[in-house]
C-alpha positions as CSV (number, residue, x, y, z in Angstrom):
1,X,-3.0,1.9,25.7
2,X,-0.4,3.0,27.3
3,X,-1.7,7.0,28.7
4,X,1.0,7.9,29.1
5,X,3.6,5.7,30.6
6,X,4.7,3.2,26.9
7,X,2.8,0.8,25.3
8,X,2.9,-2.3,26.9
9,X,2.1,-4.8,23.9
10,X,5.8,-3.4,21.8
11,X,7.5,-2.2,25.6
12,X,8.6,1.2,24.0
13,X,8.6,2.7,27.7
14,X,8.0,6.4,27.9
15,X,8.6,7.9,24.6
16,X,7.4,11.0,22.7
17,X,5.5,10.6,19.4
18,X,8.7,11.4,17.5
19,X,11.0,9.1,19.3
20,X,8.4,6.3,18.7
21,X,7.9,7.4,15.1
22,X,11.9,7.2,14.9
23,X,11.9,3.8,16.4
24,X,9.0,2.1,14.1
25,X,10.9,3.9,11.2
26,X,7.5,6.0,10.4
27,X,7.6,9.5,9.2
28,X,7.1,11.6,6.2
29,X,8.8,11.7,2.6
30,X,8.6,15.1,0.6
31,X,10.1,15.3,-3.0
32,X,11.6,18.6,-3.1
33,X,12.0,21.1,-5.8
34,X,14.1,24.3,-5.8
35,X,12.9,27.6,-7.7
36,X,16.1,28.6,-8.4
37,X,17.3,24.9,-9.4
38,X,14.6,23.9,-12.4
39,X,15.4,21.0,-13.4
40,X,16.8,19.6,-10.3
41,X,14.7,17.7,-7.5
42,X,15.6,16.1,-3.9
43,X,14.0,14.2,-1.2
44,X,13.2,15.5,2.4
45,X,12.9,12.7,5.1
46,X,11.4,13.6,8.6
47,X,10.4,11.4,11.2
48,X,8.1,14.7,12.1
49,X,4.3,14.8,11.8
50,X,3.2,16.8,8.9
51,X,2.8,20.0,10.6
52,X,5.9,19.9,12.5
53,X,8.1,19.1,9.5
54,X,6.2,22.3,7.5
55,X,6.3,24.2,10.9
56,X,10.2,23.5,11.4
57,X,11.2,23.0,7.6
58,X,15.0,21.6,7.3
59,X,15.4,22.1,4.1
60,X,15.7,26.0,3.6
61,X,14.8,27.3,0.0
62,X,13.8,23.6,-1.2
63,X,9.7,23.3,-1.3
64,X,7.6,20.8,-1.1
65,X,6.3,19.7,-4.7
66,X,4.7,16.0,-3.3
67,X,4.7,14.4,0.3
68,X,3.2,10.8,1.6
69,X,3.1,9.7,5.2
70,X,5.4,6.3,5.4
71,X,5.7,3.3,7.2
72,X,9.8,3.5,6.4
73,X,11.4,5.8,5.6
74,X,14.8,5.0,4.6
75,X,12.5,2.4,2.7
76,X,10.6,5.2,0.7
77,X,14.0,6.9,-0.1
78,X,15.3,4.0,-1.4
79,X,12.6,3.0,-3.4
80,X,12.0,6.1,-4.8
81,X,15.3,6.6,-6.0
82,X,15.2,2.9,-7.7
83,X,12.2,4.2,-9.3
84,X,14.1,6.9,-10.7
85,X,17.0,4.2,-12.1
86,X,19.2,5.9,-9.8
87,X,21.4,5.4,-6.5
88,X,21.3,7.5,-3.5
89,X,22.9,10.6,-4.0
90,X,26.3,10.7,-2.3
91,X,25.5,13.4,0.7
92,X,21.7,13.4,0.0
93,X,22.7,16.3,-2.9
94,X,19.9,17.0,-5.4
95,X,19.7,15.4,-8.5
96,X,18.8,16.9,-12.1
97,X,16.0,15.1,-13.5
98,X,12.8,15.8,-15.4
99,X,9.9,16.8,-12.9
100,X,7.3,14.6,-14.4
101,X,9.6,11.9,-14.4
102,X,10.1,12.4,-10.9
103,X,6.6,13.1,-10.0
104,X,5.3,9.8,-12.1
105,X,8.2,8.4,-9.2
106,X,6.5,9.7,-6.3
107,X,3.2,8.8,-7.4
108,X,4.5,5.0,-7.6
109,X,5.8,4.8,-4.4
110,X,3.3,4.4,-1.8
111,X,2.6,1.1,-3.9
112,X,5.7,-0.2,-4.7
113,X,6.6,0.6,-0.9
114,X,3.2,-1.5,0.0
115,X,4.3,-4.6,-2.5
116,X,8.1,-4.7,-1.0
117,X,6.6,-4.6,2.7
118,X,4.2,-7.5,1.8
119,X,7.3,-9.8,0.1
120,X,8.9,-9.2,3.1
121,X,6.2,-10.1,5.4
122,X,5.6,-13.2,3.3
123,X,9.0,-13.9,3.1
124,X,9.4,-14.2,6.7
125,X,6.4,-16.1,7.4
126,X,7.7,-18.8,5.2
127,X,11.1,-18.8,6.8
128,X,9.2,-19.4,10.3
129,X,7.7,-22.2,9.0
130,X,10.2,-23.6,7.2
131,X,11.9,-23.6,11.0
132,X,8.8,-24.9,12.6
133,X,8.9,-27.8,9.7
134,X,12.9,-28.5,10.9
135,X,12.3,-29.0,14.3
């Protein structure tokens, strides 16, 4: 480890643990409901830990219904709003769907993140040897 002073196996340098959570994409993804907005839901993404997100909460009145720790994040919001059959919301505004709906959404998404991640990852290994094969 690094103590300190970076890692030296990814050469991050001197970072804090949100900077390097920013740079690895990590972070947490909230679905958010509104008790004055039934009906409508959102999603909250923070490159925060857990506690600093709830301690620091951007999203004012908006609570947290679900949450799951990511390895993407901009990866989680898309796939959860694919789930949903829908795009991403122009400005990140809320969206009215039905809760359970949404909720059977969140619950898929840790999985489906963890499939897409593992196509990828496959995807690339076969490119590499498809180079190492060419040269």
């Amino acid at each position: 480890m690094g103590e300190g002073q970076g890692c030296p196996e990814c050469g991050l340098g001197e970072c804090d643990s949100k900077e390097i959570r920013q740079r690895i994409k990590a972070g947490v993804v909230f679905l958010l409901t509104h008790p004055d907005k039934p009906g409508f839901v959102n999603i909250g993404l923070s490159h925060s830990t857990l506690e600093e997100t709830v301690r620091d909460w951007p999203w004012g009145e908006w609570e947290d219904h679900h949450y799951r720790n990511v390895e993407n994040v901009a990866l989680a919001e898309s796939i959860f709003w694919e789930l949903l059959g829908e795009s991403i919301p122009a400005d990140r505004e809320p969206v009215k769907k039905d809760l359970t709906e949404a909720k059977e959404a969140f619950k898929k998404l840790f999985y489906a993140m963890q499939e897409q991640i593992a196509l990828a990852e496959r995807a690339k290994e076969i490119a590499e040897k498809n180079i190492d094969i060419t040269r």
